[in-house]
TINUNU-989692 format. One record per residue: residue number from 0; residue in three letters; x, y, z of N, C-alpha, C, O, CB in turn. Coordinates in steps of 0.05 Angstrom, whole numbers, plus 5000, padded with zeros to 4 digits. Last residue first. Glycine has a CB too. Layout:
<banus>
i, aa, neast, nnorth, nup, caeast, canorth, caup, ceast, cnorth, cup, oeast, onorth, oup, cbeast, cbnorth, cbup
NUM, ALA, X, Y, Z, X, Y, Z, X, Y, Z, X, Y, Z, X, Y, Z
...
</banus>
This chain:
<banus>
i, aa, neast, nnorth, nup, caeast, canorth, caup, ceast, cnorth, cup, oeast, onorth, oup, cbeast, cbnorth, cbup
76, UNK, 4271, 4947, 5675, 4271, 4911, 5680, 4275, 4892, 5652, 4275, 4867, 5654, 4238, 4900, 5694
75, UNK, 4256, 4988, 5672, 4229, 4976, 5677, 4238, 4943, 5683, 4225, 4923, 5690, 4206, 4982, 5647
74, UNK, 4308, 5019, 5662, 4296, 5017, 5684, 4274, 5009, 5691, 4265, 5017, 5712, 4296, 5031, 5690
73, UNK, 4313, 4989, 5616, 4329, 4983, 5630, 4318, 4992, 5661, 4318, 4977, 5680, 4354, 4995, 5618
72, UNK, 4269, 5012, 5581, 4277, 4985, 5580, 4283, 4980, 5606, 4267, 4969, 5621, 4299, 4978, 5562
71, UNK, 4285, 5061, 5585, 4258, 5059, 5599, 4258, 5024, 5598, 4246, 5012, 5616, 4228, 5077, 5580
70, UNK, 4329, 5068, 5547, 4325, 5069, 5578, 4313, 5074, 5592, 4319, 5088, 5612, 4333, 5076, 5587
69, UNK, 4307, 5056, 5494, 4330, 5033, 5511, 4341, 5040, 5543, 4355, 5026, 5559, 4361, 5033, 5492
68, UNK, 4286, 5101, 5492, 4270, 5073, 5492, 4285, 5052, 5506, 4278, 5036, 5524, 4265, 5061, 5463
67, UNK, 4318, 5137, 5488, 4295, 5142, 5509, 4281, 5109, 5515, 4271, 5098, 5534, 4268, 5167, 5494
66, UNK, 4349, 5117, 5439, 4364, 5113, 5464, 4348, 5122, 5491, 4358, 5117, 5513, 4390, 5129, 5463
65, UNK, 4306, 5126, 5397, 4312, 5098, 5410, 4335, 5096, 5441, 4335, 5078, 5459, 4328, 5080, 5383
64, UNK, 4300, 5165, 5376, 4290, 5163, 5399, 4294, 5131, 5408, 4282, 5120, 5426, 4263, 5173, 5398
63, UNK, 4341, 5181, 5337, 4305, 5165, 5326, 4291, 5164, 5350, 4267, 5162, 5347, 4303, 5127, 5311
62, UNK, 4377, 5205, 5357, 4368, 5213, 5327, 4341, 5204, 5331, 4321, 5218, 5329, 4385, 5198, 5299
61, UNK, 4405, 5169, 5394, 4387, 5184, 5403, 4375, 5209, 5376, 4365, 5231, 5384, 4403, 5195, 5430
60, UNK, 4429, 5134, 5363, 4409, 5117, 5369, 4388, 5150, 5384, 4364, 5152, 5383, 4422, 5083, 5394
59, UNK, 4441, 5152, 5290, 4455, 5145, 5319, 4428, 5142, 5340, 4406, 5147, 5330, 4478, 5174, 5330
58, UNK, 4429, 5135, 5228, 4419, 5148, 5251, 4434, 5138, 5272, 4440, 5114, 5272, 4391, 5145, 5255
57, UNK, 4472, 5110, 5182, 4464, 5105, 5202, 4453, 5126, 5216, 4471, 5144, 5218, 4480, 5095, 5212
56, UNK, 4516, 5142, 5151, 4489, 5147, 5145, 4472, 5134, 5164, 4452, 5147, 5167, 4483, 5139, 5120
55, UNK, 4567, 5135, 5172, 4550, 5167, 5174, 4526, 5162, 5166, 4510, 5178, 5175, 4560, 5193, 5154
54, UNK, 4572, 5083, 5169, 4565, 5095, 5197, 4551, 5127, 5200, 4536, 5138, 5216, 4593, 5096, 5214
53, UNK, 4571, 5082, 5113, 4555, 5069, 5125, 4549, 5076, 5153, 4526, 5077, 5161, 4563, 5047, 5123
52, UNK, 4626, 5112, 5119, 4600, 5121, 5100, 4581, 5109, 5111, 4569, 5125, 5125, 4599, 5113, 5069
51, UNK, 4661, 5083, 5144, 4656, 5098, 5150, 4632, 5108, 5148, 4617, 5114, 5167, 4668, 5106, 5146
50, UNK, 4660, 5038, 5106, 4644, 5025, 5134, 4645, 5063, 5141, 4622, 5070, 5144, 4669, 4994, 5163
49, UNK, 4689, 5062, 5060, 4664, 5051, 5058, 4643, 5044, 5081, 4619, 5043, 5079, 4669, 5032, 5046
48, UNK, 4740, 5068, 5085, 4728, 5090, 5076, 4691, 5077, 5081, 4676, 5081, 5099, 4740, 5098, 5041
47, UNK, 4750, 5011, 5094, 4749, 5025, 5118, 4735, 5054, 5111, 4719, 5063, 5128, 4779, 5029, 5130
46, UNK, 4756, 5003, 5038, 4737, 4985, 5052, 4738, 5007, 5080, 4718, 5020, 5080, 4748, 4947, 5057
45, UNK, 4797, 5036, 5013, 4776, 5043, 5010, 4748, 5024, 5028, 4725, 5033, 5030, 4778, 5043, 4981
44, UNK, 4836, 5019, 5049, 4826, 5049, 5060, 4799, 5050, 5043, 4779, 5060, 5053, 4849, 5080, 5053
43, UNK, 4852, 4968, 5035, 4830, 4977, 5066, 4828, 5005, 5069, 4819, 5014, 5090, 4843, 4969, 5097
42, UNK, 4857, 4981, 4987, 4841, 4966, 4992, 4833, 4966, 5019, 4809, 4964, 5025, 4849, 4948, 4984
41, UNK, 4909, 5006, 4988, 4879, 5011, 4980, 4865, 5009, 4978, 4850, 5026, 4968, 4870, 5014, 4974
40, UNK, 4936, 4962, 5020, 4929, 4991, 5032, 4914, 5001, 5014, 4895, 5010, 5027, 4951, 5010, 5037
39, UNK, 4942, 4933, 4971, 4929, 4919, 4990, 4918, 4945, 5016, 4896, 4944, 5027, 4952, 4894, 5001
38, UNK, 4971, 4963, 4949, 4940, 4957, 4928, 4923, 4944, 4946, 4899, 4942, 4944, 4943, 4934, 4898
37, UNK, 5021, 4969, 4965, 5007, 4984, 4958, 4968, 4985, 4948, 4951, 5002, 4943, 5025, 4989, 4943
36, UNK, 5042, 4913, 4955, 5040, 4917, 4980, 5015, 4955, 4977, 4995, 4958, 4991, 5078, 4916, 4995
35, UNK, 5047, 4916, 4899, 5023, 4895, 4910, 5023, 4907, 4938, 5001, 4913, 4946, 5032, 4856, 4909
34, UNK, 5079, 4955, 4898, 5060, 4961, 4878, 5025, 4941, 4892, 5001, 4946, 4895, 5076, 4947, 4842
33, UNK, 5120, 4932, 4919, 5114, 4957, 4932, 5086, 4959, 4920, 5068, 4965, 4936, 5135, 4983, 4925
32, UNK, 5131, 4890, 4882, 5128, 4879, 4911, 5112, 4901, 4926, 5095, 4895, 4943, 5158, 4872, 4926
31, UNK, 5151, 4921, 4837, 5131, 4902, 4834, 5117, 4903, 4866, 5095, 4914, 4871, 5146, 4870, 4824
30, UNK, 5200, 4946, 4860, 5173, 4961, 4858, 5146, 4945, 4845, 5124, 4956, 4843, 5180, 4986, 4840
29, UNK, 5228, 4902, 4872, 5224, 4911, 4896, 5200, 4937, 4885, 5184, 4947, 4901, 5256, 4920, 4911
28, UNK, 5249, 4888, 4811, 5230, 4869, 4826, 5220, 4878, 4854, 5202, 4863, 4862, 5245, 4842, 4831
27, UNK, 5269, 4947, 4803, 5244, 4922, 4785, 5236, 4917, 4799, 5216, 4929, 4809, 5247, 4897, 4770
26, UNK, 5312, 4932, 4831, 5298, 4950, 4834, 5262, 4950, 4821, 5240, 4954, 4831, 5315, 4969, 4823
25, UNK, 5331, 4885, 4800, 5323, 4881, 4834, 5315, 4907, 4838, 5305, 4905, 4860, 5350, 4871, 4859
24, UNK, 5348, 4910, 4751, 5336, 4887, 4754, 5323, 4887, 4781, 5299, 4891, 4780, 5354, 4864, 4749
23, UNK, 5388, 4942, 4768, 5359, 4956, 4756, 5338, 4931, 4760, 5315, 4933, 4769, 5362, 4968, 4717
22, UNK, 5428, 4911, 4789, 5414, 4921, 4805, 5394, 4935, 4800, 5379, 4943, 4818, 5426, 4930, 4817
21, UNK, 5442, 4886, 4738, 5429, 4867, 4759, 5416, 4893, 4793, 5400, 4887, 4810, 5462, 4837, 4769
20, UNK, 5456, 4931, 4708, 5426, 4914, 4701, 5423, 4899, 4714, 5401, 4889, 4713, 5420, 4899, 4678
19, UNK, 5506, 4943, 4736, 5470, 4963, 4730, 5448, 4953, 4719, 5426, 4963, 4720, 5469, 4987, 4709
18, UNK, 5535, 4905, 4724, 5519, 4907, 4751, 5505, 4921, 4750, 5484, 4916, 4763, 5529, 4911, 4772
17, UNK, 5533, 4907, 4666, 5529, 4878, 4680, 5520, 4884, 4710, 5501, 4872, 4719, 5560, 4859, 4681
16, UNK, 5563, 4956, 4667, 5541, 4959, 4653, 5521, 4930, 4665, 5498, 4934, 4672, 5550, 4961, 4618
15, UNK, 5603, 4945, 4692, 5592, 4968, 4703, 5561, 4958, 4688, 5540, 4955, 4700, 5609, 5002, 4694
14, UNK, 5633, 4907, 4655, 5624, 4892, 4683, 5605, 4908, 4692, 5586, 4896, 4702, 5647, 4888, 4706
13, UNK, 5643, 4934, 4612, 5616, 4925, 4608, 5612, 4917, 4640, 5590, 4920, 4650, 5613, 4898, 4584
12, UNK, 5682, 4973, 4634, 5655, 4980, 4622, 5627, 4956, 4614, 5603, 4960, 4610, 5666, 4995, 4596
11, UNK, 5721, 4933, 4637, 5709, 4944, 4662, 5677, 4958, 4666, 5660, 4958, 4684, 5727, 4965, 4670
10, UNK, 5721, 4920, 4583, 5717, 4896, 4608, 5711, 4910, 4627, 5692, 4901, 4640, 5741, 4877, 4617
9, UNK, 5742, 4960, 4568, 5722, 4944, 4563, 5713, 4933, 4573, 5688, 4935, 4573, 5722, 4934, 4552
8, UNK, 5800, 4967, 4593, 5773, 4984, 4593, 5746, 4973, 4586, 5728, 4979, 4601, 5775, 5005, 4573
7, UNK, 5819, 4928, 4566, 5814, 4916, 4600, 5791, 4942, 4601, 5768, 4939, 4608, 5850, 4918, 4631
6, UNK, 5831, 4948, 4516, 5802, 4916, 4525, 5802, 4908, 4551, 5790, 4888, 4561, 5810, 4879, 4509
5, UNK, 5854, 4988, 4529, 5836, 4995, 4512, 5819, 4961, 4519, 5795, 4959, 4526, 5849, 5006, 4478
4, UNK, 5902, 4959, 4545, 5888, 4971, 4558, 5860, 4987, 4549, 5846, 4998, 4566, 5904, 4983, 4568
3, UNK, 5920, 4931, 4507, 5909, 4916, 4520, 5895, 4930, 4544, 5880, 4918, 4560, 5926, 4899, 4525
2, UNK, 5937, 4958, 4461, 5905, 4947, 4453, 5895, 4934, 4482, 5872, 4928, 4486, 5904, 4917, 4425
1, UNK, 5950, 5027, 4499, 5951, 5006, 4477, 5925, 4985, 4473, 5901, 4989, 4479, 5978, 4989, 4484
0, UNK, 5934, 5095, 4477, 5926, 5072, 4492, 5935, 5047, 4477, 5931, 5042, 4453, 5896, 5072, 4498
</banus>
């Protein structure tokens, strides 16, 4: 190889190396973005988890006898 193709090799090798760090770079920055967009869905599953829980523990209205009550209400007026 002479010297000038031995430093255009170079040059090609680093340009390769120059665009793998600008596109590792922007891969970076798109799993930052995934990471926040991610944290915000764990956040309503665990809040939506949580209202669930709350509804299971709730008595439902014909549990306590309240739905006999709420329709002696309705047909007394």
């Amino acid at each position: 190889m002479t010297k000038s193709e031995i430093e255009q090799k170079i040059a090609e090798v680093r340009a390769q190396g120059e665009a793998l760090q600008k596109h590792n770079s922007q891969i970076m920055q798109q799993l930052e973005v995934n990471k926040v967009e991610l944290a915000k869905i764990c956040g309503k599953i665990e809040l939506l988890s949580d209202m669930l829980s709350e509804l299971e523990k709730a008595p439902t209205a014909g549990e306590n006898g309240e739905a006999e009550k709420d329709a002696d209400k309705n047909d007394n007026g």
